[in-house]
Legacy VTK file of the C-alpha trace (Angstrom):
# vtk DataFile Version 3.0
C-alpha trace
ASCII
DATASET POLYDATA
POINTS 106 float
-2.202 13.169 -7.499
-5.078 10.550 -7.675
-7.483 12.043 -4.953
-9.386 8.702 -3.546
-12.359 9.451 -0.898
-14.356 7.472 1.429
-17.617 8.403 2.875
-18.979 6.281 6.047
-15.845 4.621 7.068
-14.549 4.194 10.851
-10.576 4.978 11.342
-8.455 3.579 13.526
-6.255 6.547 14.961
-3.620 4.223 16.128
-1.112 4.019 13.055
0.230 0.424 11.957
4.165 1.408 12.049
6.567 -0.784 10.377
10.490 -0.346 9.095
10.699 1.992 11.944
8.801 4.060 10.858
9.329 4.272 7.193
6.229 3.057 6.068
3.220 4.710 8.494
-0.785 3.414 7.593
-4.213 3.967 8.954
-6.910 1.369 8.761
-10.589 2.307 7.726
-13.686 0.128 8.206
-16.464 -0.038 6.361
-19.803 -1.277 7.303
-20.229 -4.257 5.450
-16.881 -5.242 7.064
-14.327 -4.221 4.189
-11.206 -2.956 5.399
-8.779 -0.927 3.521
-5.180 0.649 4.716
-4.281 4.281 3.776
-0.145 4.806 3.767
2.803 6.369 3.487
6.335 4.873 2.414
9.141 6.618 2.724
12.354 6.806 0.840
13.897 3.074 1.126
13.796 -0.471 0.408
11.052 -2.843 2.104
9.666 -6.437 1.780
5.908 -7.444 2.885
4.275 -10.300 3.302
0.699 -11.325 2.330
-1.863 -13.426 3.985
-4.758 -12.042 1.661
-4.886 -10.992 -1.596
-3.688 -7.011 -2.069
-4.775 -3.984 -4.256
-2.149 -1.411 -3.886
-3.473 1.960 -5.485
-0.772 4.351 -5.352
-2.611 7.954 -4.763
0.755 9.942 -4.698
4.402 9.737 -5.916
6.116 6.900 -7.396
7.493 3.408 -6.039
9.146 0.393 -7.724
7.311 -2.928 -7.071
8.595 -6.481 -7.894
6.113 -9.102 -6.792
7.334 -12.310 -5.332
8.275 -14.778 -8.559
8.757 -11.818 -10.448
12.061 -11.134 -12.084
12.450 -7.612 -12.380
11.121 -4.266 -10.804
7.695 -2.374 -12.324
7.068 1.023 -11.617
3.850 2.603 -10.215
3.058 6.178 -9.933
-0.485 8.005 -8.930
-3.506 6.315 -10.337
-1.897 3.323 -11.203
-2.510 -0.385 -8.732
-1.251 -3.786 -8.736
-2.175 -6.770 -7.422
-0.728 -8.950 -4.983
-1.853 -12.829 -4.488
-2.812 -14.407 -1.219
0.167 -16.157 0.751
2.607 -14.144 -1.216
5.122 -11.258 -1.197
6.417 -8.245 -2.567
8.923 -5.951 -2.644
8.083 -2.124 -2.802
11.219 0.511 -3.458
10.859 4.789 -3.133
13.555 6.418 -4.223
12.621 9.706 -3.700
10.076 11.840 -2.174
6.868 10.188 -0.293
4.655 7.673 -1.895
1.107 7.446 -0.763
-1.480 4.235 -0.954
-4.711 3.045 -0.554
-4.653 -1.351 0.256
-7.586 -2.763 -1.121
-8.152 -6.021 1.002
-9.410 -9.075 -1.207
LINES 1 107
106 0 1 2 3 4 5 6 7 8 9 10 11 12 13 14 15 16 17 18 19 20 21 22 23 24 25 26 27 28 29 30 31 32 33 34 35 36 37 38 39 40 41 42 43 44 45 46 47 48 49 50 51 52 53 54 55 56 57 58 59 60 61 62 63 64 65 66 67 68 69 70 71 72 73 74 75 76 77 78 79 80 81 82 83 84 85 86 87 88 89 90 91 92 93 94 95 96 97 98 99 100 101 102 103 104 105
């Protein structure tokens, strides 16, 4: 497991809920106005959409990622990130177990 901490940081305790609630996330602000999502995904299939550019550190388990104009799947575990353009998409796959995340807002 990849432990990630932030000091100094304002969470929202209302959860952003999507795929009924198969991928659950928190948002934390910072003071200089950075904002960063913690999450869970569970076991499934999902599609997101981006209107920023993404960091997606994975803190815990393991998830298949294929980012839009990419042909096949990659595969992330703990400590490893990838990046997502503005305007863009990807596709993020768990097939078993939990997988945690940190979204790094660019």
């Amino acid at each position: 497991m990849s432990n990630v901490q932030f000091e100094a940081v304002t969470a929202q305790a209302v959860a952003n809920v999507y795929f009924d609630g198969k991928v659950v996330s928190h948002t934390i602000l910072f003071a200089d106005g950075t904002k960063k999502t913690l999450g869970l995904i569970f076991q499934g299939s999902f599609r997101f959409d981006t209107g920023a550019p993404e960091i997606m550190q994975m803190t815990a388990g393991t998830a298949r990622v294929r980012i839009a104009g990419e042909t096949g799947f990659k595969t992330y575990e703990a400590g490893q990130s990838f990046n997502v353009p503005a305007n863009s998409s990807f596709e993020i796959a768990v097939d078993s177990g939990i997988a945690q995340y940190v979204c790094h807002f660019g």
